[in-house]
C-alpha positions in Angstrom: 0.0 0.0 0.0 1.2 3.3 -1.3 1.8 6.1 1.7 -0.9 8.6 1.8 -0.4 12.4 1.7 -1.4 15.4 3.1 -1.4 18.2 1.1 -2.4 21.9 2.4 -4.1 24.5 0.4 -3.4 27.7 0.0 -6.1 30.8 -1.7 -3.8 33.4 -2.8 -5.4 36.7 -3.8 -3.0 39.9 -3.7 -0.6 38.4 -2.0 -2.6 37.2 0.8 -4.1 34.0 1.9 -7.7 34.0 1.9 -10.5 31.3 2.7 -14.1 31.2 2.3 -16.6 29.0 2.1 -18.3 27.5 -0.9 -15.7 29.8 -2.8 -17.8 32.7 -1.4 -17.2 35.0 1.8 -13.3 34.8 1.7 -11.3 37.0 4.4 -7.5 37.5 4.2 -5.5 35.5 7.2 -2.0 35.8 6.0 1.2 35.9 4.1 1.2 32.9 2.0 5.4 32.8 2.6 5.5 32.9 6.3 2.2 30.4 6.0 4.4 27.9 3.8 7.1 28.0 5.9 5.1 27.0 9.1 3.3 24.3 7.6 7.0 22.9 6.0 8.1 22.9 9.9 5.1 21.3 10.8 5.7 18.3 9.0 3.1 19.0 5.5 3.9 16.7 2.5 3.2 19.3 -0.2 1.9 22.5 -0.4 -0.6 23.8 -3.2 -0.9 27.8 -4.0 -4.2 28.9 -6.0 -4.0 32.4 -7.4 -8.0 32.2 -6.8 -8.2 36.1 -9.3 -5.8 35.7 -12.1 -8.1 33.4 -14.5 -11.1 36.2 -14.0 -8.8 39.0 -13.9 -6.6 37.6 -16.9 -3.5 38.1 -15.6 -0.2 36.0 -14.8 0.3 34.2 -11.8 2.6 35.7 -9.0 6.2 34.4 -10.4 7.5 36.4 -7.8 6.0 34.8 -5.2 6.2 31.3 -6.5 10.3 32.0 -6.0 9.8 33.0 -2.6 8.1 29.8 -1.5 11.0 28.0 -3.5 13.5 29.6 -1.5 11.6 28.8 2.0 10.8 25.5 1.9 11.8 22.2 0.9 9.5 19.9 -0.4 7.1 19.7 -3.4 4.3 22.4 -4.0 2.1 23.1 -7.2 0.9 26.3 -8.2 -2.7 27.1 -10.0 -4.6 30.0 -11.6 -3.1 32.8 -14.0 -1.7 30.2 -16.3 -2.5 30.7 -19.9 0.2 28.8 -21.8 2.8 26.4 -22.0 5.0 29.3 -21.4 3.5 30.4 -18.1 3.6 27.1 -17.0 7.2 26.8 -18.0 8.2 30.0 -15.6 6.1 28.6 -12.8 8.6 25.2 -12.9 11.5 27.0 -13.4 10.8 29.5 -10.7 11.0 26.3 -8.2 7.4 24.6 -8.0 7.2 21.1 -9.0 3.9 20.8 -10.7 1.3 23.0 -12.5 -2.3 23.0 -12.1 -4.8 23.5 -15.0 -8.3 24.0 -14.3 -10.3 26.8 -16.1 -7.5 27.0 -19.0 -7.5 22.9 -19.4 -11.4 22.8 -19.9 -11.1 25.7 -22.6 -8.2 24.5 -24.2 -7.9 20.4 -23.1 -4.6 20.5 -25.1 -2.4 22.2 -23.1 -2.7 18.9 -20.5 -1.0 17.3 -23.4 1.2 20.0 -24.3 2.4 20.2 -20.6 3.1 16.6 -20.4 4.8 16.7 -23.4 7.4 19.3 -22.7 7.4 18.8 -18.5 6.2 15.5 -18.0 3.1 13.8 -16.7 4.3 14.3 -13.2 4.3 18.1 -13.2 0.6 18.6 -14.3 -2.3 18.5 -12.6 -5.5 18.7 -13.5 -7.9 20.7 -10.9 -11.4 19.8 -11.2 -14.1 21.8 -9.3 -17.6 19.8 -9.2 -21.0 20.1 -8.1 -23.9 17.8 -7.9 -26.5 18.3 -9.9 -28.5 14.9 -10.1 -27.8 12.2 -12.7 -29.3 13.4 -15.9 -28.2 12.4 -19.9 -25.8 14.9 -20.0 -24.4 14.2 -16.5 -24.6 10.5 -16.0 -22.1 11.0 -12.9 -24.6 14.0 -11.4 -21.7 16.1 -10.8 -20.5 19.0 -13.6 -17.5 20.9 -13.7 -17.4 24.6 -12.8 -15.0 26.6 -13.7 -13.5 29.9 -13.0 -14.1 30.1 -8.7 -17.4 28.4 -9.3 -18.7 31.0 -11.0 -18.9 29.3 -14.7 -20.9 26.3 -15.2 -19.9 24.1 -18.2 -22.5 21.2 -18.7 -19.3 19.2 -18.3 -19.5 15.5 -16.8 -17.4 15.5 -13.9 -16.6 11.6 -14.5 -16.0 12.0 -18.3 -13.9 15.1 -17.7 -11.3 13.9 -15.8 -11.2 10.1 -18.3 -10.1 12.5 -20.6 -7.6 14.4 -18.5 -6.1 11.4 -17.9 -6.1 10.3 -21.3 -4.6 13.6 -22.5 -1.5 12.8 -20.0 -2.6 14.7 -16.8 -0.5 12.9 -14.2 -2.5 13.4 -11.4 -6.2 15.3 -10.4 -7.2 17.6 -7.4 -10.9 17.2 -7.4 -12.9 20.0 -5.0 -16.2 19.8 -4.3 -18.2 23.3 -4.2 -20.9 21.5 -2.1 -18.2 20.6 0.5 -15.8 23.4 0.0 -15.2 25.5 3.7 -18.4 23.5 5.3 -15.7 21.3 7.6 -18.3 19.0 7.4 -16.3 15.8 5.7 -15.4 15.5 2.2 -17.8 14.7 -0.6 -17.0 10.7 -0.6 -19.4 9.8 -3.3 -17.4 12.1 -6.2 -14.3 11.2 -4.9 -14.9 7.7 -5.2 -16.3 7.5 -8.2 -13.2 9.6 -9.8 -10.5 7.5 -7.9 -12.1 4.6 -9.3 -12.4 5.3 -12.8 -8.5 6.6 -13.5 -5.5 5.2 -12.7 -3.8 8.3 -11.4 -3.5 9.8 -8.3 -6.1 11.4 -6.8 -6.1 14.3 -4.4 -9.6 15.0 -2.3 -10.2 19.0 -1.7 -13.2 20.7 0.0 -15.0 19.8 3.7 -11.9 18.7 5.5 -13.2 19.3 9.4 -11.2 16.6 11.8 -8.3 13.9 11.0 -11.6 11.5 10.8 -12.8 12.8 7.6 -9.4 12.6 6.4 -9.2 9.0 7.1 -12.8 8.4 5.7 -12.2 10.3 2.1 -8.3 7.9 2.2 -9.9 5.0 3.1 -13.7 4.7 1.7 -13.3 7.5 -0.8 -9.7 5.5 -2.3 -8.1 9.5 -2.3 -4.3 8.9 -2.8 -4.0 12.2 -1.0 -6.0 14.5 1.3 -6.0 18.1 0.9 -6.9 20.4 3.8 -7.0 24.4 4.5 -9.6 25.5 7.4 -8.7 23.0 9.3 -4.7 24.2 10.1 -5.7 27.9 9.0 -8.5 28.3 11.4 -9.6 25.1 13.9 -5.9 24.7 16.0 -4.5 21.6 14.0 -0.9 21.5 13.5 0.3 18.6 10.1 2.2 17.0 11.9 -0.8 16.2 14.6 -3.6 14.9 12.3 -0.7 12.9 10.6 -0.2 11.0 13.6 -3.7 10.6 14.1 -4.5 9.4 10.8 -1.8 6.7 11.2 -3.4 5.7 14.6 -6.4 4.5 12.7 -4.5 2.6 10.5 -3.9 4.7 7.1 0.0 4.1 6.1 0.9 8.3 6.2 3.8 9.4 4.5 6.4 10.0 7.0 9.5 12.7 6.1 12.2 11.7 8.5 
């Protein structure tokens, strides 16, 4: 059995980290630098860094930043939103992070997942998916479609189709978020995660509902996540990495260990 990850999340937006709920309500609660840095010491597997603006506002992502991070810690983090190209995702690698997430770009332009893998590798891109249930219809046969741009874009996508093709396209791993769960710290949306984790062969990270290390064990174990990510829960609620690590491993989910 492969070790399990945790992966922390962080909503950049003007150079602060913000959080809301449902991708709606967000306040500002910190440098995303300094934030980095404490969760590295704190024992996080990777770190990922959404520029949550730059798609809607058309504009780059925060290279600047994305060397900062680089220089401050020292294990993997991917970096979403402002990408446009294969160039921009070229000067997010070489500006130290280790992968790229597509999201809004990729359903516009499903391509560039293949474009990416072509000239970075499989293992650099990532394919972010944000889904919401809708009920099971002809166009939706999983009930969930993809959103795009904060939620604020609906696609008539098939969440279930959607990322078949990602991974067919050479995405080398997908972040699936739901909006229903998103901030709620109410568990993770089990059904969706399931029924993506079982239909590609990749690795798939959970997003959205994280509330205590049990639904992090739940979405690893019943939802077959290859990762859990989590934000409220170490930005707002008192957990520290390396604690829900160790409880996760206490109810018997193999965690990947650093040292």
């Amino acid at each position: 059995m492969l070790s399990k990850r945790l992966i922390v999340c962080l909503d950049v937006r003007n150079r602060k980290v913000t959080k809301g709920v449902k991708f709606k309500g967000n306040i500002d609660i910190g440098d995303p630098v300094e934030m980095a840095a404490q969760y590295y010491r704190d024992g996080v597997d990777e770190l990922v860094f959404y520029d949550i603006t730059a798609s809607t506002e058309e504009r780059p992502i925060d290279i600047g930043m994305v060397e900062e991070v680089a220089r401050t810690i020292f294990i993997p983090f991917s970096v979403g939103g402002g990408l446009r190209n294969l160039e921009d995702m070229r000067r997010a690698l070489l500006a130290g992070a280790e992968k790229v997430s597509v999201n809004s770009l990729a359903v516009h332009n499903p391509e560039i997942i293949a474009e990416g893998a072509k000239a970075f590798g499989s293992q650099c891109i990532v394919l972010g998916m944000d889904a919401i249930w809708r009920g099971v219809t002809e166009h939706l046969p999983s009930g969930y479609e993809v959103v795009i741009q904060g939620g604020r874009t609906a696609m008539g996508l098939d969440m279930l189709e959607w990322a078949k093709q990602g991974e067919a396209l050479g995405a080398g791993e997908i972040c699936l978020n739901s909006i229903d769960a998103d901030g709620t710290k109410e568990g993770y949306e089990i059904r969706a995660t399931r029924m993506v984790s079982d239909a590609v062969k990749i690795p798939v990270i959970a997003s959205g509902g994280a509330g205590t290390p049990a639904h992090i064990v739940e979405v690893l174990t019943e939802g077959h996540a290859d990762a859990a990510l989590i934000a409220s829960m170490v930005h707002f609620m008192g957990y520290t990495c390396s604690g829900i690590k160790t409880e996760v491993a206490a109810q018997g989910v193999k965690m990947r260990t650093r040292w």
